[in-house]
Each structure stands twice: as structure tokens, then as C-alpha cells.
N, C-alpha and C positions, 0 to 999 in steps of 0.2 A: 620351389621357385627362389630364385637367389634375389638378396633385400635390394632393390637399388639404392643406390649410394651417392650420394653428392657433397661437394667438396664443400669444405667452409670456405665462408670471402676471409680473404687480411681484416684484421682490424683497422676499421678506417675507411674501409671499399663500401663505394656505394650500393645500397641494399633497395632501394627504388623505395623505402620509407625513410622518411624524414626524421628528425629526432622528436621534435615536436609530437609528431602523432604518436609513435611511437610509447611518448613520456605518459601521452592521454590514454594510451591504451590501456598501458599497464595501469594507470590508477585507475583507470574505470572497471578492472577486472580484477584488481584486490579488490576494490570497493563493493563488487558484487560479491564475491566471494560469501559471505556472512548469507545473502540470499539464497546463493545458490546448496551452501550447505542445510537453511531450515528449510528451505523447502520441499526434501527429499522427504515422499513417503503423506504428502498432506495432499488435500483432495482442494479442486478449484472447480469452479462451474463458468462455465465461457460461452454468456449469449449473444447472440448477431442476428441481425434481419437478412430477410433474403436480399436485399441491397446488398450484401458484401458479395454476395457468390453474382448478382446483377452486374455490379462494376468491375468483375473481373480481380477482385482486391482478395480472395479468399486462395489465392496462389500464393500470396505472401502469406499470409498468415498460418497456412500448413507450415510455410519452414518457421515460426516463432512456435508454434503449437508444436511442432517435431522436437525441438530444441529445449521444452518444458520437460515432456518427455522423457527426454535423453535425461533430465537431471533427477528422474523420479517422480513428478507431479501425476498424479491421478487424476486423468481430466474426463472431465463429462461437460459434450457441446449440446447446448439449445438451439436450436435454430426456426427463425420464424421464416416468414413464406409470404407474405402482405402480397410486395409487386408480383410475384409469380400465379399467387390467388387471381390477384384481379384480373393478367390478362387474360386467365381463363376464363373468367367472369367476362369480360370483352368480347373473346371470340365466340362466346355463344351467344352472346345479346342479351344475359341477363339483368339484370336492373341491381343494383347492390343498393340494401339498407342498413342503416345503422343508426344506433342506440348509443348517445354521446359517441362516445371514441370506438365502440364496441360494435362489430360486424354484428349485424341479424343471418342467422347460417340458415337457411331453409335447404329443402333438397338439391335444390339446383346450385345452391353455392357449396352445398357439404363435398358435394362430386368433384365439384371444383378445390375444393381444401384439399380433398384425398390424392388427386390425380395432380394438384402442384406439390405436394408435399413429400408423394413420393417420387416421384420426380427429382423435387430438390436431395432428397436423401441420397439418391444412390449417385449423382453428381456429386454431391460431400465425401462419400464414400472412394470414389474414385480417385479424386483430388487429393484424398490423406492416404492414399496408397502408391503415391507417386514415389521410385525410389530412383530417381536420374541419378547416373554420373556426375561428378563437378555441378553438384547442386546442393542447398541446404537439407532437400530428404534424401542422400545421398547413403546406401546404407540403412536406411530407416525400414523399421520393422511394428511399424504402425496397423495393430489390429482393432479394427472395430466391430463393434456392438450394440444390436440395436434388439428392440421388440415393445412389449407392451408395458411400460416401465407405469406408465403412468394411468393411475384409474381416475376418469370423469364423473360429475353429474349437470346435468342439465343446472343452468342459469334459473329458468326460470321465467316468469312476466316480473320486468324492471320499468318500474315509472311508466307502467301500462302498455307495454311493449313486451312480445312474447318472444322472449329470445328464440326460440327452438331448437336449434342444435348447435348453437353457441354454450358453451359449456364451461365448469372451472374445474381445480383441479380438486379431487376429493380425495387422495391417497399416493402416493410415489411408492413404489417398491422396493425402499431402499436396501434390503436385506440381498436382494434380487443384483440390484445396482456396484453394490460393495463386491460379490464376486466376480461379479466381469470385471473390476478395477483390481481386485485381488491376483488376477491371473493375467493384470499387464493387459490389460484392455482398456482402448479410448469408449468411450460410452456416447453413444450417439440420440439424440434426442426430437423428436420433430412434434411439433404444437398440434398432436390430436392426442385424446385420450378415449378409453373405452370403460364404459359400464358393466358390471357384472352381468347385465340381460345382453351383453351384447352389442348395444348400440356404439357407434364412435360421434364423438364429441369435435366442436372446433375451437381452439384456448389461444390464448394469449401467449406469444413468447413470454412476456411479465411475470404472468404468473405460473407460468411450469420452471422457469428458471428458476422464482424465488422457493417455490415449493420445494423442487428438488435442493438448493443448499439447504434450506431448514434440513428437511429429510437425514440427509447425510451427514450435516453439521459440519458443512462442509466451512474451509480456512477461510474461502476468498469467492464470492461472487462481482463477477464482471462482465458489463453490459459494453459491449461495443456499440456508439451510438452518435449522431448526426451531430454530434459539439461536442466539443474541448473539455466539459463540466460543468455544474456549477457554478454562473457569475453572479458576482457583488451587484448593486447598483450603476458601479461605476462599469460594470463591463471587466472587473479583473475576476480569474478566475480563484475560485474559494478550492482552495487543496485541500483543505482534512476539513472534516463535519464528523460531529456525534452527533448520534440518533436526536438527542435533547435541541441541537443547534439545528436540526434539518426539520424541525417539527415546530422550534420558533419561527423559522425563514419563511415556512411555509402559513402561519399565523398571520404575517406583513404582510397582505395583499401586494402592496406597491413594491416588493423585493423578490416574490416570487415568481419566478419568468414560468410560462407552458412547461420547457422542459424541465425544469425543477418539480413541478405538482404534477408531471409523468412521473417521474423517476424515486424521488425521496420517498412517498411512503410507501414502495417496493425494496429502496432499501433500508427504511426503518422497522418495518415489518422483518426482514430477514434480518438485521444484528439483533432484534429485540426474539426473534425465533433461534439464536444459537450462532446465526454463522460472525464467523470475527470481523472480517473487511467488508464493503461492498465499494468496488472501484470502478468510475463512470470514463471510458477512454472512447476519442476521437477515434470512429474508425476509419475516416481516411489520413490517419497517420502510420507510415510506412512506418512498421514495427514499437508500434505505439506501446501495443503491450510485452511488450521486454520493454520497454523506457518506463512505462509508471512499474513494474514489477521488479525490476535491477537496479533503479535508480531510487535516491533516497529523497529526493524532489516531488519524481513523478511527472507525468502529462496531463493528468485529469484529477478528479475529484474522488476523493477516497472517504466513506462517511465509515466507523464504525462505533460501538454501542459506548464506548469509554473513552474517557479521553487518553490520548496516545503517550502521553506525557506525566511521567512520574518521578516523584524525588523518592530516595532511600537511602540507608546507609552500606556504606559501599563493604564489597566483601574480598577476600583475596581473588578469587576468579575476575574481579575487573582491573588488576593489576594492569594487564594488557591494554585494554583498553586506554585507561587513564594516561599510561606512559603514549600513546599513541597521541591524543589527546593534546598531553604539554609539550612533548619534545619539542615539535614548531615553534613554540611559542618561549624553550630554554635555548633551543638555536639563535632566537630573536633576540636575545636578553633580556624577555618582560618577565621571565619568571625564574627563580635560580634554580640550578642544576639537582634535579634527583635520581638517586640509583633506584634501582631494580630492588634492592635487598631492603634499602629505606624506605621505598613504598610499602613494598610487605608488611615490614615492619610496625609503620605508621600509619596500614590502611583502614584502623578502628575508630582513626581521627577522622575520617572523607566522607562524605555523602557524593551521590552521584546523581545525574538527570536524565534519565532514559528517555528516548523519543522512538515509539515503535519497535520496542527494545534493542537499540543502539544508545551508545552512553553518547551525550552528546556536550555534558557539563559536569565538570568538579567542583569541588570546594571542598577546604580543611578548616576545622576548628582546633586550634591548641589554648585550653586553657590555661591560664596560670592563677592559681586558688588564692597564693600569698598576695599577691598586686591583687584583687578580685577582675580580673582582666582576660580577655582572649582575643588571640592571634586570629583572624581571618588568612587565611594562606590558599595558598597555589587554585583559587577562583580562574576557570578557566574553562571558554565555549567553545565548541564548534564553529567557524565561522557562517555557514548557512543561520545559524541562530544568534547569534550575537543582536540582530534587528529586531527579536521577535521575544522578547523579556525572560528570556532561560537565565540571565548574569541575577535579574532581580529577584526568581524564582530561589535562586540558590543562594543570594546576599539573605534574605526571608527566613529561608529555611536557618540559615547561620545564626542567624539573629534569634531565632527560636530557640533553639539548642542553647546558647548563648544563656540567654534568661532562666532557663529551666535548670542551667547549674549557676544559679544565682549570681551572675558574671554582671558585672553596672557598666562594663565599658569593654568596649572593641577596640581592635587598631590593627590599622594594617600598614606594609610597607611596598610601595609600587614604585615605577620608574616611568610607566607610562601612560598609565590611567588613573591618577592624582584626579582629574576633571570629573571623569565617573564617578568616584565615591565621594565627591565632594556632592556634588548631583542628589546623591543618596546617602545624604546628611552627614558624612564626613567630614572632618575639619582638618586642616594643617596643625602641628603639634611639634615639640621640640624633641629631641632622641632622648630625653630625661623621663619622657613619659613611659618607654618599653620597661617591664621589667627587666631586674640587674641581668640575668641571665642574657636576655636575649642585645645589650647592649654590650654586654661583651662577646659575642658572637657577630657584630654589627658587619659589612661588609662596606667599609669606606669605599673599595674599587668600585663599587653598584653604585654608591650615591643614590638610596635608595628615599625616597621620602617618606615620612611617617605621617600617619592619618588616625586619628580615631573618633568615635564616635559613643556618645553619652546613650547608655539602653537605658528607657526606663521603666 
């Protein structure tokens, strides 16, 4: 079949995209870039209630889920069944009881669990087999896998209530699990579980979701769920929690809302079992999860077991990075110009501030032994963090280094942010005070002012 062929426009010819968007486009696909590259080859776990496949919302989501996919992610989907349960609970007129949050399953709702669940599976199944034309599963070659992944036992009598065939999870098969991922398989998952006598079990999405990450050890569990995340008092939404902060919030009676004390110690339990992330997204947000997972913001709430945010000393591999970093900011003229070869060079002098492992902050220490003095240099943030104390994290860190090679005084020379490090005990000082070296290096075109500060 011969390629078809189409003409390029003139330079200049309107292309029915804007420059604008265009400009957005592209940095929003370098920016993802870094994602898309770690996230080949690591395993994710993606739960949803039967409300998604309810509202009609689980069409989109196969093409975000196709698109994971396509870049490598080994995905295994939980899916629970609540609304599809009851209304078969409905139409037969049985009475449904429950144990706090927790269905009582007796025979006549187990029928019910089995006949909506399978039900909802092969629906699922269907759905992730769609390969349209001029569509996002276009081409898609989405095989799934399903079976008896998960081993149950009985609940048990709770607070004098006899579960009966309400059940938790007592084993995952992860060994089982890893080869159907190994062989490019989506791993399908539905809230029953079976006993080795045989019996089947009725579980919690909750808990087969968290079970299965621990299991697998898996990168990233994520609950698609009826909120945004995690909000403050105020009603703002809390973006990053560690285990420690999700475990305080939930201590504060008057801070922790219903969905917080659902959701937190299912994902404290799981980072504190192995898995790295646990991310809470809005699932009626159209493509919510390619926005908290591509984007370095996010949409929801992301708890994991450490905090995200770390200082070290920089190594030539973040070369790139760092120049990425300043350029903006030597284009602006707040910071003077460095090469490629002089970072190299000087990058035993730099610490850096990874967020999520993205460098998101610099700084340089240059001592000078003779003056017992050091240079603070090329200090410089991300702008997402600039509001959120990365600048103080790395003045801290400066100032430690600083002491520890027995240095009495700092100074820096800024054009723009003279305010800041005044802020942070900096003073104005006269160009008498750099040592000789770096006064005869001075840059009168900069007009650069001099700041230092007494350590003691």
C-alpha cells in the first residue's frame, strides 16, 4: 500500500492551532517526558467503584488506561461493585445489613455479590477491548486476565455481629499475578475472594486493592474516588502526605473529614507495606489520572511513606538538570551566565533539592579559606516552590556546610533578591568585604550587591 502523503503548509499558514496552545503543548510534553520515561516497566494498581462503569465515566478511562499501557506500565484494575450489589439486592427484596461501613453478606446477598460482579467483569472486559478507529484505543491490543488471584477467609463475629460471608483478604497470588503482567497482560480484579475449602468470600474494594499493592510491591496505588483528596480545615486540598502526617491528621478529631479516616489508613497501611505512592484522584475528573500521574502538581492527594523532598550533594548526572533550572533565571539577569563545562567542572561545590526525584533547587558553596569566608552562589528554585521553603531548605543546608569547614561568615552578591536574604539574616556590606580574588573578578555591568552574614 503506497504511504499517503501530505503537503507541508508555508511557514506562516494557518495550521487551526494557535501558538499559544501549541507553546503549552510542548512544555507539557517535555515536562512529562521524565514520567513517561520512569515509568516503563513498574507495576501500578487502579481502583474504582462500580460508580465509574455506573456513570458511564469508565469509556474514558480505558483510553487513559490504554495510554498507560502503551508506555509500559503493568497495570492491575480492582474494581468494586456497591451500586450494582444492591440493586440486585432490590430486585429481589432482600433487606441488606451492615456492620459499621461493612456489608453483612449472607446467602442471599453472596448471590447477589457473584451475579453483580460478574456481571460487572465481563462489562470491564468488553470495554478494555474496544479497538475503534479515530479513537484513543485505536490500534490497542489490550489483553486481560482474570481468575482466582485472591485467597479469602471469613471476617468472622465483629462487635457481636456475625459477618458470614463477608470476608478479608488472606493471601494474593502475587507470583501468579507477575506472569500475566509479564506476558503484557492487564490483570483484572473483582472483590471476591475464595478459600482453600472452596467457599467464595465478599471483600472490600479497600482491601483487595491495598493487599494486592503490598503483594506486588507495587510503584503506585490509586483509588479513584468521590473527592478531589484530602482537605485542610480550610477546605484546601492537602497534595503530598507521608504516612507520619496522615496518621497525625487522623489523630485531630476536628481535621479529619469521613473521607480521610476511609481512605488514609488504607494508604498508610500500603506505603508502610512496601508500595512507594498512594494517590487519592477525583473520579469524575475527565482524565484525572494522566493529570495527577504527568503532571508534577497533580489533582489529588498523594500520601507516601517519606518525605518527597530531599537535599544532597549534586553529582555530574544533574548537570542537566541544574542548567535547566538557571537558564531562566541567567536569561532574566538575576543570575550570571554559566557554561556547561564550568558546571562540570564546579559541580562538587552544588547541592541540590529533589522533589519526587526532580531537582527542583540549587545552590553553590565556594569557600575561601584565606578570608575564612564563603561565597553562597547560583541559589536558585523552581518557581512552583519558591512559596513553599525549598530557597530556606538550601540557604540551611549552605549554612551547614559553611560551619562544618569552619567558615565565620557568608556573602552573597544578588541583583534581585537583596530583600530575601536580608529576611534571612543578611546585611548590606561594602565590596571591601569579598575577598581580593573575587573583587577583582567584580562585574560593575551587574551592579551586583553585596550581602553577608555573621555564622556563628
Amino acid at each position: 500500500m503506497a504511504r499517503q502523503s501530505y503537503s507541508r503548509l508555508p511557514e506562516g499558514h494557518a495550521t487551526g492551532m494557535s501558538d499559544s496552545f501549541a507553546s503549552a503543548f510542548v512544555q507539557w510534553f517535555r515536562s512529562a517526558a521524565p514520567y513517561i520515561h520512569g515509568f516503563r516497566g513498574r507495576t501500578f494498581v487502579v481502583a474504582f467503584g462500580g460508580e465509574v462503569v455506573d456513570d458511564g465515566k469508565f469509556v474514558e478511562l480505558t483510553h487513559d488506561l490504554n495510554l498507560l499501557a502503551s508506555v509500559g506500565v503493568k497495570l492491575v484494575l480492582v474494581h468494586g461493585a456497591r451500586p450494582q450489589i444492591q440493586r440486585e439486592l432490590d430486585l429481589r427484596g432482600i433487606e441488606q445489613r451492615y456492620a459499621g461501613a461493612v456489608r453483612v453478606t449472607d446467602e442471599g446477598a453472596l448471590a447477589c455479590a457473584k451475579q453483580a460482579s460478574g456481571r460487572l467483569r465481563v462489562e470491564i472486559e468488553a470495554l478494555l477491548s474496544m479497538g475503534l478507529p479515530n479513537s484513543p484505543m485505536a490500534g490497542s491490543e489490550i489483553h486481560v486476565a482474570s481468575g482466582n488471584f485472591v485467597v479469602a477467609r471469613p471476617r468472622g463475629i465483629v462487635d457481636g455481629v456475625d459477618m458470614l460471608y463477608t470476608g478479608e483478604v488472606r493471601k494474593i497470588e502475587a507470583n501468579a499475578i507477575r506472569r500475566r503482567l509479564d506476558d503484557n497482560e492487564l490483570v483484572l480484579i473483582s472483590p471476591l475472594g475464595y478459600s482453600p475449602t472452596g467457599e467464595i468470600f465478599n471483600l472490600t474494594l479497600e482491601d483487595v486493592a491495598a493487599e494486592c499493592a503490598v503483594a506486588l510491591q507495587a510503584d503506585k496505588l490509586i483509588f479513584l474516588t468521590d473527592e478531589s483528596g484530602v482537605a485542610d480545615n480550610d477546605g484546601k486540598l492537602m497534595r503530598e502526605l507521608t504516612a507520619s502526617d496522615a496518621q497525625a491528621l487522623l489523630k485531630t478529631d476536628n481535621e479529619a473529614s469521613d473521607f480521610a479516616a476511609e481512605y488514609l489508613p488504607v494508604a498508610m497501611k500500603s506505603c508502610r507495606g512496601g508500595v512507594k505512592r498512594v494517590h487519592l484522584v477525583d473520579r469524575k475528573l475527565d482524565g484525572g489520572l494522566l493529570l495527577e500521574l504527568f503532571t508534577h502538581e497533580g489533582v489529588g492527594t498523594m500520601i507516601s511513606q517519606d518525605s518527597l523532598e530531599s537535599l544532597r550533594q549534586a553529582t555530574i548526572e544533574d548537570v542537566g538538570s541544574i542548567l535547566q533550572l538557571i537558564e531562566p533565571l541567567e536569561a532574566q539577569g538575576v543570575l550570571a551566565k554559566r557554561s556547561r563545562e564550568l558546571l562540570e567542572i564546579e559541580i562538587d561545590r552544588f547541592i541540590v533539592l529533589e522533589h519526587d526525584k526532580l531537582i527542583v533547587g540549587c545552590a553553590a558553596l565556594y569557600p575561601s579559606a584565606e578570608e575564612n569566608a564563603g561565597e553562597l552562589a547560583c541559589l536558585a528554585v523552581h518557581p512552583h516552590f519558591q512559596n513553599a521553603g525549598a530557597g530556606e531548605l538550601l540557604l540551611r543546608e549552605v549554612e551547614k556546610r559553611a560551619r562544618e569547614l569552619k567558615l565565620n561568615r557568608l556573602f552573597v552578591l544578588t541583583t534581585v533578591a537583596a530583600h530575601w536574604f536580608i529576611e534571612h539574616g543578611f546585611e548590606s556590606a561594602p565590596l571591601s568585604v569579598l575577598p581580593a580574588r573575587k573583587v577583582a573578578l567584580y562585574n560593575y555591568q551587574r551592579n551586583s550587591r553585596v550581602l553577608q552574614k555573621a555564622l556563628s
